[in-house]
C-alpha positions, 0 to 999 in steps of 0.5 A: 132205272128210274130218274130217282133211282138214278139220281138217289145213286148219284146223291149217295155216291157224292155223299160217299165221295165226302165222307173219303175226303173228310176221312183224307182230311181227319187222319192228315190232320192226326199226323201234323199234330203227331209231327208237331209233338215230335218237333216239339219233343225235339226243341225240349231236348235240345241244349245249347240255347243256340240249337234250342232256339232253331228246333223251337222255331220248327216246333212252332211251325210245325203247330202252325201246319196241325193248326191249319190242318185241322182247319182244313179237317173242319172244312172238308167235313163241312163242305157243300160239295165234292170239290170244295171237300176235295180241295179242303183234304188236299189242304190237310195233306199239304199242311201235314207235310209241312209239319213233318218237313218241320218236326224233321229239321227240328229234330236234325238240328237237336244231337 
């Protein structure tokens, strides 16, 4: 194999290693905007005013988490490099979590 041959596979495997990650990336962000209008579903349903104002909170951090993972999204589609993708992606699924954790303990406090 030729140094071009090599170096054109490395190139396309860099290149197919991003696109997994922007990927990664994409559908953690579709699943914190899923979890945020959950919470949100749940704060609109909740009654007394008292649990109406916890499940909202969670709602609005629940839309903070799909904000920054869409953020994230946008980075690791954007990024220069494996890494900074890879840590863009891990971003997305930390805030992905976060806004399930949200959109659960908003709907634990709504009946």
């Amino acid at each position: 194999m030729t140094i071009n041959k090599a170096l054109l596979a490395l190139a396309l495997g860099m290149a197919l290693a991003a696109c997994s990650n922007a990927d990664q990336a994409n559908s953690s962000a579709e699943g914190a905007a899923d979890a945020a209008a959950d919470a949100q579903a749940a704060a609109n349903e909740a009654q007394d005013p008292a649990v109406a104002g916890t499940a909202q909170a969670a709602a609005d951090d629940a839309a903070a988490a799909a904000d920054a993972a869409a953020d994230a999204a946008a980075q690791a589609g954007a990024a220069g490099t494996d890494a900074a993708a890879e840590h863009a992606a891990d971003a997305a699924d930390h805030a992905e979590t976060k806004a399930e954790d949200a959109a659960d303990a908003a709907e634990e406090v709504t009946p």
